[in-house]
N, C-alpha and C positions, 0 to 999 in steps of 0.2 A: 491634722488629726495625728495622736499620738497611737502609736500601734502598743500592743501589751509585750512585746520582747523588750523593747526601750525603757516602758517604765519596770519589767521583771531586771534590765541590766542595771539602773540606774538605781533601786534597789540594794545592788551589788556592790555598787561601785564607794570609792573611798569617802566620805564624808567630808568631801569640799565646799559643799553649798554655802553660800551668803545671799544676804537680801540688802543688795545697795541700795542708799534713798538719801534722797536731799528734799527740802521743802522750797516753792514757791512760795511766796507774798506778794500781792498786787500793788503796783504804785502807779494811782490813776490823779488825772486831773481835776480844776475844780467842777469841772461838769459830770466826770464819772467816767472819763474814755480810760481803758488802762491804757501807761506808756510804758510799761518798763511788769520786771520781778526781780524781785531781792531774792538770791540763792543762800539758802538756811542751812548749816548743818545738821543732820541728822546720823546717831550712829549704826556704824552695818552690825546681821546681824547675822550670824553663822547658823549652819543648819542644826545644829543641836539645841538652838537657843540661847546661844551666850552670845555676848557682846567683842565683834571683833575689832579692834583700835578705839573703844569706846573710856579703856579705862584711864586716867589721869591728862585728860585731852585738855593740851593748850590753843592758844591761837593757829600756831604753826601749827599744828595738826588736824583739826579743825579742817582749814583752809585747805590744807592738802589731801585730804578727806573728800571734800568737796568737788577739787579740778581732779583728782583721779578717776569721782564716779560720773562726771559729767562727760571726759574725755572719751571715758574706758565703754561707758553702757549706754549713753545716754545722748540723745541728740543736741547738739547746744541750737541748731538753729528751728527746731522743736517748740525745744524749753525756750526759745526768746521772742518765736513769733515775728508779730513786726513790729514789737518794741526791745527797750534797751534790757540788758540784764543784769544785773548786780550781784558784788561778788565781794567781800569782805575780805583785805590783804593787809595783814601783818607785816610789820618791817622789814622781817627777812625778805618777802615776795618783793616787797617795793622795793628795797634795792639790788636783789638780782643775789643773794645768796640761798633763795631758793626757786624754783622752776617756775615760770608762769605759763600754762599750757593751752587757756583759753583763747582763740583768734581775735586778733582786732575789728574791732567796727561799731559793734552794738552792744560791745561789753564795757560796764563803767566799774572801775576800780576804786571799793570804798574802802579811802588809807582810814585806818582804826584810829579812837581815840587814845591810845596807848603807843602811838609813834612820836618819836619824837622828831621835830619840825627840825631837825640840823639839817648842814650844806650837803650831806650825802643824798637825804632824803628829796630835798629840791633838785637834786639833779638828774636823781632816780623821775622821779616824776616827769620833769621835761623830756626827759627820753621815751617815757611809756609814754605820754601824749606824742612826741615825734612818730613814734608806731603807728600811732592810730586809735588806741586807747581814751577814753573819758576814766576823766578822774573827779572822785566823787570823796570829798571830807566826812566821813561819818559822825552821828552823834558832836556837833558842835554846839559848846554851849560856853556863857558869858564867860569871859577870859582867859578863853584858851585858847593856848600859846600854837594853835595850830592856824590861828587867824594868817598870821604872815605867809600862810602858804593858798591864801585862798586867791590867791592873782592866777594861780593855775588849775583853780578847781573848775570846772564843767558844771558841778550840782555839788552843792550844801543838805547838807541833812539835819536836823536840828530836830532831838527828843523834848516835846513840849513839857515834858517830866523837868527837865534839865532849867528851863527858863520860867517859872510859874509870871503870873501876871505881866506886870509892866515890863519886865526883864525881858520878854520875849519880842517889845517892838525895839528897845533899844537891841537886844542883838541884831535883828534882823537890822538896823540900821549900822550898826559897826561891820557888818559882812557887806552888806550893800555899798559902803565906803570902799572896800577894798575890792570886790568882784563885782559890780555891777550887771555883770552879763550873764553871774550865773544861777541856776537854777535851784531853787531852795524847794526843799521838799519837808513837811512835815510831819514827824512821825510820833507813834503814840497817840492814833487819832482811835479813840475808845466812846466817844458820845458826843452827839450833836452839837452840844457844847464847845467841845473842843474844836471838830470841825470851824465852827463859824470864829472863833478864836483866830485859827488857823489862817484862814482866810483874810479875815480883818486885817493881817499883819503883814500882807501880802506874801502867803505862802502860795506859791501856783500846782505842788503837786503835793500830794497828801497820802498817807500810809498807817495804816493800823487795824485793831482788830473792825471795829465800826464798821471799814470799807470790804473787808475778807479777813480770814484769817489760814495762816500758812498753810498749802495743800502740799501733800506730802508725793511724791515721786519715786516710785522703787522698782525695783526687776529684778531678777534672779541672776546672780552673778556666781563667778567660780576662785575661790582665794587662789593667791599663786603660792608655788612652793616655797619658802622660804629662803632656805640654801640652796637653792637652784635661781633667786633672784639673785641673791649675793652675789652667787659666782658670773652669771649671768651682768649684772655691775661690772663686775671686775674686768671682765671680759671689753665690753665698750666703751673703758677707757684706757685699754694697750691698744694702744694705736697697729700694735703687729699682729693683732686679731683679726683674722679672713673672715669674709660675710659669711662664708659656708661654715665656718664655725659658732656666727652668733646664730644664725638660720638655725642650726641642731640643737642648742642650745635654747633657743626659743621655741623648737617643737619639744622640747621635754615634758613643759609644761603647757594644758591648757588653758590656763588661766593668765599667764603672758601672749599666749599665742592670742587672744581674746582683744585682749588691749592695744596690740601690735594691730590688728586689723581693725579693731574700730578706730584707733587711732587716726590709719591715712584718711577716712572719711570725714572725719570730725576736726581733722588740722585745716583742711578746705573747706569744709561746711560742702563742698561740693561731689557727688556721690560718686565714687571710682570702681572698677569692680576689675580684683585683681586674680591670677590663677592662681598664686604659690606664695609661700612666705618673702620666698626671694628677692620677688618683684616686688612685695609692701613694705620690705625694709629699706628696699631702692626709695622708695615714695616717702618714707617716716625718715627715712636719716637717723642716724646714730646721735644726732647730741638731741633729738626728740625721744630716742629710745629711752637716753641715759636720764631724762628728765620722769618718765613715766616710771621707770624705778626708783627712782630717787622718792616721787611722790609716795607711793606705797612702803617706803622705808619709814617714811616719816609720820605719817599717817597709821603704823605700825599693821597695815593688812600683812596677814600672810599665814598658813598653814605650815606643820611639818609629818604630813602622810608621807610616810617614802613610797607607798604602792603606788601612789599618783603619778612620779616620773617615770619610774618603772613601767607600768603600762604605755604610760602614753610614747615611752620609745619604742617600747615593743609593738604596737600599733602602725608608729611611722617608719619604720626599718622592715619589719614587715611586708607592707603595702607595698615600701620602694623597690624590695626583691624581685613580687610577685609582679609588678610592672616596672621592669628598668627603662622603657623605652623612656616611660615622663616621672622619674623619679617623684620631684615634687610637687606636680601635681599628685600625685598618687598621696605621699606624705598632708599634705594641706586635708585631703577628701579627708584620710583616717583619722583627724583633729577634729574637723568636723563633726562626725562620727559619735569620736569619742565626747566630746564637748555637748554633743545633742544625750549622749545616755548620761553623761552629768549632768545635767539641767531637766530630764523628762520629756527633750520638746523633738519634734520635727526635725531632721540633716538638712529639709531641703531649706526649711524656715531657719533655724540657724545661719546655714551658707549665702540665703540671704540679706539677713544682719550684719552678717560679717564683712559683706560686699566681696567674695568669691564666687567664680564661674561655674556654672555647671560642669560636673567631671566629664572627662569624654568616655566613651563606651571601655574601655578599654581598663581606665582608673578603677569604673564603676564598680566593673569583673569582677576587680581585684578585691576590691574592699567587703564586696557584697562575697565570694568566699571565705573571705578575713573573718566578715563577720559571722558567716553559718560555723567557721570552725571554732571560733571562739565559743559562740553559745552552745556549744557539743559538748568542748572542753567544760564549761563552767557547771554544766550538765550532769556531769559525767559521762556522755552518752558517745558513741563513735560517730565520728559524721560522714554524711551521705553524698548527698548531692552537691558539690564543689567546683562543677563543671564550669570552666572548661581547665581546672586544672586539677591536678591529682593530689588525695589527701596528703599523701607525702613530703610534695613539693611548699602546700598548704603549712602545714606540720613543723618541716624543715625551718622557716623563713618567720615563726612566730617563736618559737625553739629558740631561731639567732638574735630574734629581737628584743627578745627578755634576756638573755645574757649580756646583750650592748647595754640595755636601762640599766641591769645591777653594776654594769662595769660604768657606769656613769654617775651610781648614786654612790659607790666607793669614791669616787674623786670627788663629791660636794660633800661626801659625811666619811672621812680619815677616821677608820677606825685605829685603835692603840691606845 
């Protein structure tokens, strides 16, 4: 249950909002069981209604569009069930010039028809099957030059658009020559027709509108600051950068801070529940950090509110005054917090999501007069009850913490 303070803050607050979403497609067998979903891009969409990374989007983007919202919001082993899941990767991702953020196991990697089949790419390939990865040729069709690579394919995909009649048993026999073991999937299955087509030519799994058509996927997401990822980049790869300073750095923002914690969960598929930023950059590592902004660079997400980092340091500097015993614990709660009056929703439901501890009594104090004085503040009004600490002390410590956010957004925005 949302309370009327949260949605009067959220209200308030800077116009971060986005609507991440990616589409499913079903790809079921020839009796109808689904085994798998093809992951679709879809683009995000900002709280105002405009389209964010949406405009002049290539593959690369696309793609990285996709493993940002899947990593960042979304559950992959959710979205996969107990079948495979499909993912559309451009060249860069196949050979390792861009990030691939997905887990292995039950993710099958569909190299595009638009790659070209060189020794880089065959070697790329061997190594993501080494991982663990299925690799899947997309849209293969009569004499394409990507046949030489189907000795390492997993699954075949073949747009029956691409092969009309007879063309389609000879394909299927020219790929069967070369991969015999692997699994050919049919796509473009739009009418009974087609289906029984399909079949006849020994296709064993089948995909199109006829069988479903893509179901769209989305949630409320918070863009991250811009130049506060930049520098935050920058940051994790000087190697003489302290984790206490990517930690401060990563609470600037709640919408990295967001990513960082869904991230440790979704790198294991296996659910962690951690108390502090600290401890989940210990569990994400820094070259999964460096990989999660990299996607969102490229994918072009990102916002330039400056009031966004500005508060949200003043929030976490604050909170850590007003309890020094557990710094950041206290720091993570006010993210929280703040992250739940971004969004509309529930702290406890967020903290949740995030796979964070309940605050200890102590955190709680602190935050919960944080937050009576803030909405005094916003108010205009003097505040009251603050207990067990004094408005002053209150006052003082939110005071110091918006002077740290402005002396933070002068180093990512150099005025002159």
């Amino acid at each position: 249950m949302v309370d009327s303070r949260t949605v009067e803050r959220a209200r308030r607050a800077p116009t971060v909002g986005t609507t991440v979403a990616v589409a499913l497609q079903r790809i079921e067998d020839t009796v109808g069981r689904a085994v798998g979903h093809e992951l679709l891009f879809r683009p995000t969409t900002a709280a105002d209604g405009s389209g964010l990374g949406a405009a002049g989007f290539d593959d690369d983007a696309a793609t990285a569009s996709v493993l940002s919202v899947v990593t960042s919001y979304l559950d992959v082993a959710e979205l996969a069930g107990d079948g495979l899941l499909f993912v559309n990767l451009p060249r860069s991702f196949v050979v390792g010039s861009l990030p691939l953020t997905l887990p292995p196991g039950r993710v099958v990697l569909e190299v595009l028809e638009r790659v070209e089949p060189d020794d880089q790419v065959r070697a790329a390939l061997v190594h993501l099957r080494a991982a663990g990865y299925l690799v899947a040729l997309d849209d293969m069709a009569p004499d394409d030059p990507r046949l030489v690579l189907a000795d390492l394919a997993d699954v075949v995909k073949v747009d029956l658009a691409d092969a009309p009649g007879d063309r389609l048993v000879d394909l299927v026999a020219q790929i069967r020559a070369v991969a015999p073991g692997a699994r050919l999937v049919a796509e473009r299955i739009e009418t009974p027709a087609d289906r029984a087509q399909a079949v006849a030519a020994g296709f064993t799994l089948l995909q199109g509108y006829l069988l479903s058509r893509p179901a769209v996927v989305g949630r409320g997401a918070l863009a991250q600051h811009a130049p506060t990822a930049a520098r935050l980049l920058a940051l994790v790869m000087d190697a003489g950068t302290s984790t206490g300073e990517l930690v401060e750095q990563i609470a600037s923002d709640p919408g990295i801070t967001v990513k960082v914690l869904r991230a440790v969960n979704n790198a294991s598929g296996a659910r962690r529940v951690v108390v502090d930023l600290s401890q989940a950059l210990a569990l994400l590592g820094r070259e999964r950090l460096r990989q999660l902004l990299v996607l969102d660079l490229v994918a072009g997400f990102g916002h330039r509110d400056d009031e966004l980092p500005v508060r949200a340091v003043a929030w976490t500097h604050a909170a850590q005054m007003l309890c020094p015993d557990r710094p950041q614990e206290a720091a993570a709660e006010a993210l929280v917090r703040l992250c739940a009056d971004l969004l509309a929703a529930d702290p406890a439901r967020i903290a949740d999501w995030l796979g964070l501890a309940r605050p200890e009594p102590a955190v709680a104090a602190a935050c919960d007069a944080l937050d009576a004085y803030v909405d005094a503040a916003d108010r205009g009004e003097r505040p009251t009850d603050l207990a067990p600490f004094d408005p002053l002390e209150v006052s003082l410590a939110w005071f110091t913490g918006l002077a740290e956010g402005r002396a933070l957004l002068a180093r990512l925005v150099p005025r002159g």
